[in-house]
C-alpha beads as a LAMMPS data file, in Angstrom:
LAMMPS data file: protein, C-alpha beads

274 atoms
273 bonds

1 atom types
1 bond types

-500.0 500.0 xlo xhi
-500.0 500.0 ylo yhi
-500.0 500.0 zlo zhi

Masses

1 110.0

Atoms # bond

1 1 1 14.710 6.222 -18.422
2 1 1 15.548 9.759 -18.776
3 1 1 12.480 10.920 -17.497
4 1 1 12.597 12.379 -14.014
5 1 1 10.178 11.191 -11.149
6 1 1 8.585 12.642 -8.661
7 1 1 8.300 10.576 -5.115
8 1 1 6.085 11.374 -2.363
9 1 1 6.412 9.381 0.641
10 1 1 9.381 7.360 2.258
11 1 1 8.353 5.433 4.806
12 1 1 9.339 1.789 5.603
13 1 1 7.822 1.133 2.007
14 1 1 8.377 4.174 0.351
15 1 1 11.987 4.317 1.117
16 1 1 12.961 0.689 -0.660
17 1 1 10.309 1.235 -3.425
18 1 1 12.340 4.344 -4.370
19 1 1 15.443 2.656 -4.201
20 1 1 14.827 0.201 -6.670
21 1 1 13.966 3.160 -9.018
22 1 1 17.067 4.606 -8.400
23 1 1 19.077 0.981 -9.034
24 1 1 16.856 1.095 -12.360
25 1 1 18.559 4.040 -13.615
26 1 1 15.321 6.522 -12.999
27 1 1 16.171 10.111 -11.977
28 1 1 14.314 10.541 -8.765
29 1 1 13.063 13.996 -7.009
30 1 1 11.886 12.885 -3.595
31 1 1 9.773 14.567 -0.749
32 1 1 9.201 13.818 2.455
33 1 1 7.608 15.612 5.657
34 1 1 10.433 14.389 7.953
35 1 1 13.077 15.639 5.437
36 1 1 16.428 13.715 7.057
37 1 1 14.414 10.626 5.841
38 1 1 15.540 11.407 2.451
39 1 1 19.120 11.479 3.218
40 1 1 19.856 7.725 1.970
41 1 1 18.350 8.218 -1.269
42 1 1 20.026 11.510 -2.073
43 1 1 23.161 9.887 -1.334
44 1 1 22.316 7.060 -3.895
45 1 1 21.491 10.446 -6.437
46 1 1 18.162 11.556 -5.959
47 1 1 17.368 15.396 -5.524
48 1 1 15.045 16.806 -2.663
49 1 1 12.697 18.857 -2.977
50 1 1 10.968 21.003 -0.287
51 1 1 7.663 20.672 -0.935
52 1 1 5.637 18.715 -2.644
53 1 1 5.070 20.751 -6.281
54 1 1 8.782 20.804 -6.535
55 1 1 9.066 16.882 -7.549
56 1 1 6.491 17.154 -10.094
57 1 1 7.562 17.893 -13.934
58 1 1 4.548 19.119 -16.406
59 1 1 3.181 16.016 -18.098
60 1 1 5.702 14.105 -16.026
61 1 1 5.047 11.221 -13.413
62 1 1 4.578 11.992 -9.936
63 1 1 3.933 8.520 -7.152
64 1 1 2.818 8.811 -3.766
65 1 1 2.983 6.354 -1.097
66 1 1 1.538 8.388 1.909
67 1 1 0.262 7.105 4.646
68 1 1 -3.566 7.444 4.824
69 1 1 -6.428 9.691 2.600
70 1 1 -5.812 13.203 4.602
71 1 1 -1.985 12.737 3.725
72 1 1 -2.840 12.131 0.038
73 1 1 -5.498 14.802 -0.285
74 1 1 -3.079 17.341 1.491
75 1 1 -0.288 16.509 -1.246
76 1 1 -2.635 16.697 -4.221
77 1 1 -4.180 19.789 -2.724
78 1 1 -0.909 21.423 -1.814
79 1 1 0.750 24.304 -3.313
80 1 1 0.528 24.285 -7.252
81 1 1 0.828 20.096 -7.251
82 1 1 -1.794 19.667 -10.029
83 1 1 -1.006 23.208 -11.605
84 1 1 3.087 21.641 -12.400
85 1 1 1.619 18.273 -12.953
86 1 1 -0.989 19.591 -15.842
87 1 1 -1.732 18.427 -19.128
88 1 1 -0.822 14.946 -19.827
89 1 1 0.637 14.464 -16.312
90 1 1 0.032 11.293 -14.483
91 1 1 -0.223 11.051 -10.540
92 1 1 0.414 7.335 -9.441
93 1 1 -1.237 6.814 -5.700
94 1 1 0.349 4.139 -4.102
95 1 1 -1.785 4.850 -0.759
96 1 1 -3.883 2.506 0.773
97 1 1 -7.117 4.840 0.872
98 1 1 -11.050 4.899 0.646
99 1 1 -12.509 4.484 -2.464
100 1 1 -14.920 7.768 -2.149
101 1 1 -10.757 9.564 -2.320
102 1 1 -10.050 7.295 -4.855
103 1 1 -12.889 9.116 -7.079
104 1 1 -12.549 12.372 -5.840
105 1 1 -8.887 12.753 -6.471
106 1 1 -9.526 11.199 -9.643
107 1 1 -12.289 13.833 -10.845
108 1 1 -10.226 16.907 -9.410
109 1 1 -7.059 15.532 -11.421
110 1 1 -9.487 15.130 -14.956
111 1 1 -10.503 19.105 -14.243
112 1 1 -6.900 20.018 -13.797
113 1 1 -5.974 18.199 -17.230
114 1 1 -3.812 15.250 -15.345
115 1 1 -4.263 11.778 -15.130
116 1 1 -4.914 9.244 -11.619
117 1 1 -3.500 6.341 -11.273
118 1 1 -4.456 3.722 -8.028
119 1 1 -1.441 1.142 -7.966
120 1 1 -1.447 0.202 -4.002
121 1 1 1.315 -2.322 -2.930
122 1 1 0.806 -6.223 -1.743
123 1 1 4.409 -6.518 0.158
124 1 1 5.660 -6.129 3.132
125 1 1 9.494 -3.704 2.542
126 1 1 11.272 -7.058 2.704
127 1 1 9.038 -8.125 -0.419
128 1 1 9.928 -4.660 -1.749
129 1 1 13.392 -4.875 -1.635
130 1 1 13.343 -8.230 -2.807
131 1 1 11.032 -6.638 -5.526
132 1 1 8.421 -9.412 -4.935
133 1 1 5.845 -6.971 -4.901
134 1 1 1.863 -7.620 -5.958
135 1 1 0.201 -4.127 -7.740
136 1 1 -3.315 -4.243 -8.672
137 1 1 -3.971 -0.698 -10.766
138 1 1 -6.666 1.408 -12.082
139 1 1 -6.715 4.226 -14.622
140 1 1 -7.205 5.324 -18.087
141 1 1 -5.517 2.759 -20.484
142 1 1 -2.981 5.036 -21.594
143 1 1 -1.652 6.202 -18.385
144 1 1 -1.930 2.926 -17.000
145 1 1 0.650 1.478 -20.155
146 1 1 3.055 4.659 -19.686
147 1 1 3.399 3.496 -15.869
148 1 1 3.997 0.027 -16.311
149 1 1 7.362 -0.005 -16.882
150 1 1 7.816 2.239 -13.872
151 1 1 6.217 -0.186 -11.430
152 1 1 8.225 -3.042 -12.675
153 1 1 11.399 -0.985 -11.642
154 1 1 9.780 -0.815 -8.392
155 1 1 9.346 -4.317 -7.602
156 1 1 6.303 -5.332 -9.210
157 1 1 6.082 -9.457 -9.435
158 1 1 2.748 -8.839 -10.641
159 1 1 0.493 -6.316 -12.113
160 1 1 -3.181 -6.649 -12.077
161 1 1 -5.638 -4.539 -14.002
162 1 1 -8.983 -3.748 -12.392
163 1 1 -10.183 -1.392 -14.850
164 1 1 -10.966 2.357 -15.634
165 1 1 -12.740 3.795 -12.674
166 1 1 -11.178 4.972 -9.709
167 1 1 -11.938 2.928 -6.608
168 1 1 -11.324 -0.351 -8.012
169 1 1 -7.428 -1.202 -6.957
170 1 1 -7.891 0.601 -3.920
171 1 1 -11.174 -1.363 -3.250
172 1 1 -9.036 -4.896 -3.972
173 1 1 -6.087 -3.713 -2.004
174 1 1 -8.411 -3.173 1.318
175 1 1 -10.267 -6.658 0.813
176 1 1 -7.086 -8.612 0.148
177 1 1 -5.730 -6.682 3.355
178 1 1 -9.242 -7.594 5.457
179 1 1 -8.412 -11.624 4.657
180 1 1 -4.826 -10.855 5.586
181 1 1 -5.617 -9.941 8.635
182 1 1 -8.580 -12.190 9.321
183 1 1 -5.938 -15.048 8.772
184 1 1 -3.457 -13.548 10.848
185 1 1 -5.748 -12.761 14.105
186 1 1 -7.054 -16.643 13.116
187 1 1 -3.679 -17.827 13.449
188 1 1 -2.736 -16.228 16.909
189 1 1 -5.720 -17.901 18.256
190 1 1 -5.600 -21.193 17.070
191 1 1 -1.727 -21.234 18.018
192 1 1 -2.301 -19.844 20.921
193 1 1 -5.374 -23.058 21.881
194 1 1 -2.592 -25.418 20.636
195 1 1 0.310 -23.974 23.072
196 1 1 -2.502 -23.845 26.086
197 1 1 -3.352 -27.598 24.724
198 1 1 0.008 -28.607 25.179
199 1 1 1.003 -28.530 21.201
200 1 1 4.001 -27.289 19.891
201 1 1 2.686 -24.398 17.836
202 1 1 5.611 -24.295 15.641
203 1 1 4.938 -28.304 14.697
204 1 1 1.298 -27.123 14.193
205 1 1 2.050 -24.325 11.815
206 1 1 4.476 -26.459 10.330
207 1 1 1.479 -29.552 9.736
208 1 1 -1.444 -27.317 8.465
209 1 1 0.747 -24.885 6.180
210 1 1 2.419 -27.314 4.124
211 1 1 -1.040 -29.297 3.940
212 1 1 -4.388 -27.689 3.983
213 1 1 -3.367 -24.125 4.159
214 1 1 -0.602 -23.567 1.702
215 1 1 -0.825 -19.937 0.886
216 1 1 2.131 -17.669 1.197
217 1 1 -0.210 -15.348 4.182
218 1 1 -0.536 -18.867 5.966
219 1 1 3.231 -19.682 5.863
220 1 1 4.772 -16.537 6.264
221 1 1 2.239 -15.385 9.289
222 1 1 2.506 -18.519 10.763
223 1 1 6.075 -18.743 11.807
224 1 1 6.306 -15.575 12.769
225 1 1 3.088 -16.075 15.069
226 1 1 4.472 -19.495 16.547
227 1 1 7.818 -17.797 17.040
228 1 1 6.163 -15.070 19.047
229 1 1 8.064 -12.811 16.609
230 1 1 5.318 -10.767 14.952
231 1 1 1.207 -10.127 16.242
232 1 1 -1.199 -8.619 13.431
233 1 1 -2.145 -6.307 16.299
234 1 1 0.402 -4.642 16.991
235 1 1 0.613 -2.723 13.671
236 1 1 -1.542 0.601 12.948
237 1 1 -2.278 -0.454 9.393
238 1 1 -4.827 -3.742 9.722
239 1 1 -7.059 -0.930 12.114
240 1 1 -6.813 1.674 9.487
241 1 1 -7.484 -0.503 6.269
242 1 1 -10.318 -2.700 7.727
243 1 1 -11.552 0.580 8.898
244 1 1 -11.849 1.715 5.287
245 1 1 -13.334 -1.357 4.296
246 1 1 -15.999 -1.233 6.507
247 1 1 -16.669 1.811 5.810
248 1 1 -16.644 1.091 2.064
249 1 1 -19.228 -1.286 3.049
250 1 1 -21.607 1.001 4.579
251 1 1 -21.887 3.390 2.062
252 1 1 -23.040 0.750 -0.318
253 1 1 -25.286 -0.696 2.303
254 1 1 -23.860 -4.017 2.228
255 1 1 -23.788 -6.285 5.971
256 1 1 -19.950 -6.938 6.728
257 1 1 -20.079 -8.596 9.906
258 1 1 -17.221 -10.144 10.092
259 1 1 -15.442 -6.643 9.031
260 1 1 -17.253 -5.516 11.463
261 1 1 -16.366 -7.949 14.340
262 1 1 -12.856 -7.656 12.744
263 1 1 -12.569 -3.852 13.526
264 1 1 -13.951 -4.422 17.097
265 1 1 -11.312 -6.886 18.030
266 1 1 -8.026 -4.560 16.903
267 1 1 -9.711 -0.871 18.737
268 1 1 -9.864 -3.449 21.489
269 1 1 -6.461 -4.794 21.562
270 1 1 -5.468 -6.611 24.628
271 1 1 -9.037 -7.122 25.703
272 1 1 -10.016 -9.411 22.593
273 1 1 -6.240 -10.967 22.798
274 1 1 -5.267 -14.810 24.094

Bonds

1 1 1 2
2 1 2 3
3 1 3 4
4 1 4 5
5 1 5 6
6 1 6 7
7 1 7 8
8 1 8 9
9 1 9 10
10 1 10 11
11 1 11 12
12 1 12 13
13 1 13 14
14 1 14 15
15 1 15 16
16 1 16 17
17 1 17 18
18 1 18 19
19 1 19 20
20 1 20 21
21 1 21 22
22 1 22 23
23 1 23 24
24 1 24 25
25 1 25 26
26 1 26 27
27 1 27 28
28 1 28 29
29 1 29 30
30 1 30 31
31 1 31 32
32 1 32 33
33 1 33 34
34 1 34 35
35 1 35 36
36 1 36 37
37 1 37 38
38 1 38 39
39 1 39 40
40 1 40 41
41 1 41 42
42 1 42 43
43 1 43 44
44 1 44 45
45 1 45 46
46 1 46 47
47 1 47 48
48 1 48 49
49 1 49 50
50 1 50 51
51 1 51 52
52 1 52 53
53 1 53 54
54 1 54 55
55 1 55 56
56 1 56 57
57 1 57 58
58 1 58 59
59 1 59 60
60 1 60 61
61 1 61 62
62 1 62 63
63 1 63 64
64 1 64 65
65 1 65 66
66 1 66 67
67 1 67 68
68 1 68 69
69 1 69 70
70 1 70 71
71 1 71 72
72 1 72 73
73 1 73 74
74 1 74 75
75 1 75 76
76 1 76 77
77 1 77 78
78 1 78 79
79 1 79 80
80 1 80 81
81 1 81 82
82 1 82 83
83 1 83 84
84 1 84 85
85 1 85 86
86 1 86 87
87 1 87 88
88 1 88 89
89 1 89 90
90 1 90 91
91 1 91 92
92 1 92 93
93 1 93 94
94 1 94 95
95 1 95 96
96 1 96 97
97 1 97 98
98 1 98 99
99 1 99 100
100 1 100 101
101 1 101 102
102 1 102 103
103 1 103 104
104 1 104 105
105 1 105 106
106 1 106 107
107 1 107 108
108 1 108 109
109 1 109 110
110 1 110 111
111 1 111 112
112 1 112 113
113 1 113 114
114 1 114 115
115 1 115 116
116 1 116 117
117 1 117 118
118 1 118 119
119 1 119 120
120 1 120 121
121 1 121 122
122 1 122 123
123 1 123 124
124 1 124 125
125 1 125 126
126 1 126 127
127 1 127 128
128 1 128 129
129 1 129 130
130 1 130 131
131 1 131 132
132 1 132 133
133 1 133 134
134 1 134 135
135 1 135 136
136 1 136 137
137 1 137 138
138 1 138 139
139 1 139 140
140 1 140 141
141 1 141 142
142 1 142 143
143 1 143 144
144 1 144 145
145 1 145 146
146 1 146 147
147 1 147 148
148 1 148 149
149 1 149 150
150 1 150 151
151 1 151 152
152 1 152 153
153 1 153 154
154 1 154 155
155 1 155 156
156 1 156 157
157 1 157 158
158 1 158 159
159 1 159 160
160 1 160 161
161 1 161 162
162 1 162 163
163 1 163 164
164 1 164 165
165 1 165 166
166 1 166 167
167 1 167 168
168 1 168 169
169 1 169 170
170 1 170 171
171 1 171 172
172 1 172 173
173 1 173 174
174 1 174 175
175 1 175 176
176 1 176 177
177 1 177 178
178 1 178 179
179 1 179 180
180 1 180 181
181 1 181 182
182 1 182 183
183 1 183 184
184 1 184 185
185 1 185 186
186 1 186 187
187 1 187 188
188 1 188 189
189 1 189 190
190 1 190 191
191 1 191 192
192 1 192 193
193 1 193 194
194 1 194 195
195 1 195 196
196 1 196 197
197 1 197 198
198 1 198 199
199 1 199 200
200 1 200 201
201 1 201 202
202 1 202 203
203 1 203 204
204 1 204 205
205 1 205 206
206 1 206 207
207 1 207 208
208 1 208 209
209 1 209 210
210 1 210 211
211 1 211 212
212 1 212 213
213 1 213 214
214 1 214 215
215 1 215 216
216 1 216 217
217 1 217 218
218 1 218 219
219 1 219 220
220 1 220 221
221 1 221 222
222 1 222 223
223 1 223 224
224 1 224 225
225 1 225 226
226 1 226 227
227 1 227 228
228 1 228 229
229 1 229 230
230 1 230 231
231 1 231 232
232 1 232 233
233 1 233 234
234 1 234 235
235 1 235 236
236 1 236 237
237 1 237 238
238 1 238 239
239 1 239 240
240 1 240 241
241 1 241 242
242 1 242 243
243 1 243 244
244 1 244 245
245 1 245 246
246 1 246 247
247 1 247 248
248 1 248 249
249 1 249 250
250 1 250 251
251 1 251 252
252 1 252 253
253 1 253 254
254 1 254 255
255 1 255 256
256 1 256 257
257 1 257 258
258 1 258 259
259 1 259 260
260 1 260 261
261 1 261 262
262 1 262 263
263 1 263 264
264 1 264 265
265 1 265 266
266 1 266 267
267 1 267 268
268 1 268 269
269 1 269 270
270 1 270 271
271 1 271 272
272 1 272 273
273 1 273 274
């Protein structure tokens, strides 16, 4: 673990995903735009740095957990990023982006001598800092082993490989986050039929997700729907991230209807709301 790390990105999932590298005994050099955000963490030991370059070590690791592709591409594209990172360097994205970045960030890193690395998060920051965390990745084979360690110190339950090629994690991440979301709209409404009906929604929930619908998303979605304590809506990510997969879709000409439908509902909000 003597090897520093660069971190880009501490947001509500950034910020405990760091942490646990820091409790694993990695030496951290964070960024982040809003720089007071890095306060905790340099408290716990970390350095800041003031721009993005300044985390990254030459054939080091750099992640980045950013919030969407024009955030990523401005980091990789900023100030001599790939020049520090350079030959044997490995760039873990964390992002939730399109696959078309995916690639393209992936072929500008290969002409810059560095290595890409998709590894985008299943958890919510509770599941982080409970280190419950679901990671499909992508990447050459060697990077990909070099890492692994790393995102076990982050929280990683589970890692998943999905290949070589850039695209493919990301392009998981968005369709496991389209059937999150799909369950979670499904659940407001049919909680919200049982409440008009007269049915105790939190009996309902109770019923159909220890019987037919067992999955974690069911359980975990549906008491926080029946206690009126959480509304998939209300969030900017399922817009963004069945966005992308729509538009993932498109440009391989396949009909995603529901997607579509999907995507209609959230720019609607209220309108398309019980």
């Amino acid at each position: 673990m003597g090897e520093n790390i660069g971190f880009i990105g501490l947001g509500l999932l950034g910020m405990p995903v760091a942490a646990n590298l820091l409790q694993a005994g990695y030496a951290l050099t964070v960024y982040n735009r809003t720089p007071e955000k890095a306060e905790p963490l340099v408290a716990q030991g970390a350095l800041q740095a003031v721009r993005p370059a300044d985390t990254v070590t030459t054939g080091g690791i750099v992640v980045t957990l950013v919030w969407d592709d024009e955030a990523l591409e401005d980091v990789v594209k900023s100030e001599d990023f790939l020049e520090r990172l350079g030959m044997g360097g490995i760039h873990v994205s964390m992002s939730t982006v399109s696959p078309d970045t995916g690639r393209k960030l992936a072929d500008l890193h290969a002409r810059h001598g560095s290595v890409y690395v998709e590894a985008p998060i299943f958890g919510r920051p509770e599941a982080a800092a409970a280190r419950q965390l679901w990671i499909p990745i992508a990447g050459p084979k060697e990077a990909k082993e070099r890492v692994r360690p790393l995102l076990e110190a982050m929280g990683a339950k589970g890692i998943f490989d999905f290949g070589e090629e850039a695209g493919s994690a990301v392009i998981v991440k968005l369709i496991g986050n389209f059937l999150i979301v799909s369950a979670a709209r499904s659940l407001e409404e049919a909680l919200g039929i049982a409440e008009r009906g007269g049915v105790d929604p939190t009996a309902a929930v109770n019923m159909l997700t220890s019987t037919l619908f067992t999955a974690p998303i069911y359980q975990s979605y549906g008491k926080m729907i029946a206690e009126k304590s959480a509304a998939v809506s209300d969030s900017k990510i399922p817009q963004k991230d069945v966005g992308l997969l729509l538009s993932a879709a498109q440009s391989e000409q396949f009909p995603a209807p529901l997607a579509s439908l999907l995507l209609d509902m959230l720019e609607n909000g209220d309108r398309n709301r019980p």
